[in-house]
C-alpha positions as CSV (number, residue, x, y, z in Angstrom):
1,X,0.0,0.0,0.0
2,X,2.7,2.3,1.1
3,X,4.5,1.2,-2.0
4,X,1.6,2.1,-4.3
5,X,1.3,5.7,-2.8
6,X,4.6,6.2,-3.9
7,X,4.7,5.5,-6.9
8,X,1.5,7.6,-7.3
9,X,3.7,10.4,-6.2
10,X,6.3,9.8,-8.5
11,X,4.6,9.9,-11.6
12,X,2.3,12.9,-10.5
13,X,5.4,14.6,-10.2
14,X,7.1,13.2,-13.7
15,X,3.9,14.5,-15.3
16,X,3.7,18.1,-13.5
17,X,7.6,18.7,-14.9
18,X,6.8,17.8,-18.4
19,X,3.4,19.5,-18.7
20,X,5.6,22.7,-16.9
21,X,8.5,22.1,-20.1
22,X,6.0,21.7,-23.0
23,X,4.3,25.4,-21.2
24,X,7.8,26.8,-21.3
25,X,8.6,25.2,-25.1
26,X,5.4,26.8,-26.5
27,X,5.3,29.8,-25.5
28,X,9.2,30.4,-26.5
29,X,8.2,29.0,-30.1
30,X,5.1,31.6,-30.1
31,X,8.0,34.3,-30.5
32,X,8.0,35.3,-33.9
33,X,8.7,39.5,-33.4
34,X,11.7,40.9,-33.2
35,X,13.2,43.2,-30.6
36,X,13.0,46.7,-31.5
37,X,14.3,49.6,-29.1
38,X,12.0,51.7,-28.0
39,X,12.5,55.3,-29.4
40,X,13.8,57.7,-25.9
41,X,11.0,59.7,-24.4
42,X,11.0,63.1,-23.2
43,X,9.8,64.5,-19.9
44,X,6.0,65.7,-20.0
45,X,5.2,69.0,-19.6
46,X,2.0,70.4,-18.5
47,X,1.2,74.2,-20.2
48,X,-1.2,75.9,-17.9
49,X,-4.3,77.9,-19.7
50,X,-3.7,81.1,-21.0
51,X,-5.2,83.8,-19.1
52,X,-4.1,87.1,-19.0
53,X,-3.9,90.2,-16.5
54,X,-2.9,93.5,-17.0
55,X,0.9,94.2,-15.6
56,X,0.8,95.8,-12.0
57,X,4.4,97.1,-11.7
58,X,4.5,101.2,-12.4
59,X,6.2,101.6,-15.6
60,X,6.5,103.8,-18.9
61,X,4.4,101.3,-20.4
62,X,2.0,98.2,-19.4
63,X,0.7,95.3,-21.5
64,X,-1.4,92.2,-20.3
65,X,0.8,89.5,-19.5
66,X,0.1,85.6,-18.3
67,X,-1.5,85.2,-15.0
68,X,0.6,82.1,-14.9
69,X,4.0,84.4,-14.4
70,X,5.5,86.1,-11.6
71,X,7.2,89.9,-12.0
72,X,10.5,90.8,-10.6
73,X,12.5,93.9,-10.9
74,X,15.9,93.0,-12.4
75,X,18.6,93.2,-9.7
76,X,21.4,92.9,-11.6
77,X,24.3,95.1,-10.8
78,X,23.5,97.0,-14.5
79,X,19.9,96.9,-13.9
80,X,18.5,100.0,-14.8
81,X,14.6,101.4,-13.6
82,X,11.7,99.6,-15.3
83,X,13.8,96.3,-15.8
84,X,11.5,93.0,-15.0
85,X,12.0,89.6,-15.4
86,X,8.5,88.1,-16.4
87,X,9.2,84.6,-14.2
88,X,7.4,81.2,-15.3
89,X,8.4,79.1,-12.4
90,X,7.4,75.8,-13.3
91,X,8.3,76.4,-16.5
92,X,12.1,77.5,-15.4
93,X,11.6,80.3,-18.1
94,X,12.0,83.8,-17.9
95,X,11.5,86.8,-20.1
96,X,13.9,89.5,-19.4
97,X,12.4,93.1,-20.1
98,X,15.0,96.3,-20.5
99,X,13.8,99.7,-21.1
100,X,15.2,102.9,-22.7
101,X,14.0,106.2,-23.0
102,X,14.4,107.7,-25.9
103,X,16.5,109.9,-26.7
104,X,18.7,109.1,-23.1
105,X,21.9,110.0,-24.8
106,X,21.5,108.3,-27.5
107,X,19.3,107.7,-30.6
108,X,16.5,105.2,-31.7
109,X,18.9,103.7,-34.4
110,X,21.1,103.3,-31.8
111,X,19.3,101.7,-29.6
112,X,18.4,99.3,-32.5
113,X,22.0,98.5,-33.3
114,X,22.4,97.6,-29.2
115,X,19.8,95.5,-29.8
116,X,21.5,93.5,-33.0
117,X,24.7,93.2,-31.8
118,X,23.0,91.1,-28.9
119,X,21.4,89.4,-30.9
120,X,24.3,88.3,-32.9
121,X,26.0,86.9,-29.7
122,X,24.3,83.9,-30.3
123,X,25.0,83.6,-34.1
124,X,27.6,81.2,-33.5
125,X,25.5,78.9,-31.3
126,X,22.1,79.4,-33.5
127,X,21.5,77.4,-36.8
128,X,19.3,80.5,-37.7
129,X,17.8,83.7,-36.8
130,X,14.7,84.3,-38.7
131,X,13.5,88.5,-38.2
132,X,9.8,89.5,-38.8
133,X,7.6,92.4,-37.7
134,X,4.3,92.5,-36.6
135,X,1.7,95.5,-36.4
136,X,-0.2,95.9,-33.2
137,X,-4.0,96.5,-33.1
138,X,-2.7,99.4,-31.4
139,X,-0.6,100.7,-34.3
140,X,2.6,99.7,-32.9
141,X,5.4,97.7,-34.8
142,X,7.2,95.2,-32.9
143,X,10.4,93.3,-34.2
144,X,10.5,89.9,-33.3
145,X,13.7,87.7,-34.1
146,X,13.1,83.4,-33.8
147,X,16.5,81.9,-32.9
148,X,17.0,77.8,-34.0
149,X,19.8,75.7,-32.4
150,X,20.8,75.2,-28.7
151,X,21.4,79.0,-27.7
152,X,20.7,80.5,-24.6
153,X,17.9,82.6,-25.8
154,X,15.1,81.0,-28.1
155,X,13.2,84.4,-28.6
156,X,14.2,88.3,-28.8
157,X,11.8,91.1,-29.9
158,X,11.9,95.2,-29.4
159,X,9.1,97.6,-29.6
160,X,9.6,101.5,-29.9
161,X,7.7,104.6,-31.0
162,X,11.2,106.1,-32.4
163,X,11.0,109.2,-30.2
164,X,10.4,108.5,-26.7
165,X,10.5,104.9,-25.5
166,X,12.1,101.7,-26.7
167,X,11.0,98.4,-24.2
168,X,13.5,95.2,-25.8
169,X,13.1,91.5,-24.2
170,X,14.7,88.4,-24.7
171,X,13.6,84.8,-23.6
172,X,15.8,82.4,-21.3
173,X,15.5,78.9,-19.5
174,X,17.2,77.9,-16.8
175,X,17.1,74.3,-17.7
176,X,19.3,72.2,-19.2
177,X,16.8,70.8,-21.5
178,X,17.8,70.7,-25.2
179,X,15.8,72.8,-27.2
180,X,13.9,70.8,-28.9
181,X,12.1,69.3,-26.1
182,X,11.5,72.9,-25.2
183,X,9.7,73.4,-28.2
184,X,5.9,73.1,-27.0
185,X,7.0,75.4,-24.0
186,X,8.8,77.7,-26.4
187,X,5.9,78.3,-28.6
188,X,3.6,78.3,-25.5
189,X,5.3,81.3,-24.2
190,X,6.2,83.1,-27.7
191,X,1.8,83.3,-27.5
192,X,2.2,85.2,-24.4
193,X,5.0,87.5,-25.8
194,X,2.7,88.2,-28.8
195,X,-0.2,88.9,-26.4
196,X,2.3,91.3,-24.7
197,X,3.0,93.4,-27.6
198,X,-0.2,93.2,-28.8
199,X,-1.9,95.0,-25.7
200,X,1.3,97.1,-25.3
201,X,0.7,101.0,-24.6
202,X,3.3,103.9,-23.7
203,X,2.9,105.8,-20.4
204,X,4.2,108.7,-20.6
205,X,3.6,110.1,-16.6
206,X,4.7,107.3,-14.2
207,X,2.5,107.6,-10.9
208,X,4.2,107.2,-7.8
């Protein structure tokens, strides 16, 4: 009897490690695909809505800019009054505003040729630099210079009414993201800039 249980046992396990081999057998024969590697992904990156406000800081001019942002006043050591930063923190983007009054020693083309020559900075870094204009609803004409490659600063522009005030900013990240995974936030932000120009107005008496 004991003898019979036994031998039970055997075969049950004799047939458990075949049944377990011809699993294993199958389901390597049922791979026909090839490996492929998978193409690298990027980090996700959530864009808020656009919604706008109108800027709060006293300036000689105001636009509506992205609730999204936060202003600070440029505290750089050549910082000079009216300087912001226009901060997107989660973003790690900034758009850094300068502001000349016109003429302040110097004239509009002038100012304009500053304005190239930083631009061209990034020449050697940029694959291009494509320049257009826009005209405001408000009658304004903005410059606006697109820069392609992995240089500091993505996006430059200048608006002026020639005679009294000349506003100039240029977009930075403080990443070091390539570029062309920044390209849905670039574009996301170049809105906003466009936005800004758009709504852009002069104010001549500063209040206090």
């Amino acid at each position: 009897m004991i003898q019979t249980i036994n031998r039970n046992k055997g075969t049950l396990l004799t047939f458990f490690v075949f049944t377990s081999m011809l699993g294993v057998l199958a389901a390597c024969g049922s791979e026909t695909s090839e490996y492929s590697p998978k193409p690298r992904g990027y980090n996700r990156i959530d864009l808020p809505k656009n919604k706008y406000v109108k800027l709060k800081e006293k300036a000689p001019y105001t636009f509506e800019l992205s609730s999204y942002a936060k202003v600070r006043p440029d505290s750089s050591r050549i910082a000079e009054p009216y300087w912001f930063h226009i901060i997107y923190p989660q973003l790690k983007a900034e758009i850094q505003l300068t502001y000349k009054k016109v003429p302040n020693n110097k004239t509009f083309d002038e100012f304009i040729e500053d304005s190239h020559m930083l631009l061209n900075k990034h020449q050697e870094r940029a694959y291009s630099i494509d320049p257009y204009t826009i005209k405001t609803p408000k009658g304004k004409t903005a410059a606006l210079f697109e820069l392609s490659g992995e240089v500091p600063s993505q996006f430059q522009f200048y608006i002026s009414d020639s005679t009294r005030h000349f506003l100039r900013g240029a977009l930075y990240f403080r990443t070091a993201t390539k570029n062309d995974s920044l390209k849905p936030v670039i574009e996301f932000i170049k809105k906003d800039i466009i936005h800004m120009l758009n709504t852009c107005e002069w104010v001549d008496k500063v209040a206090q």
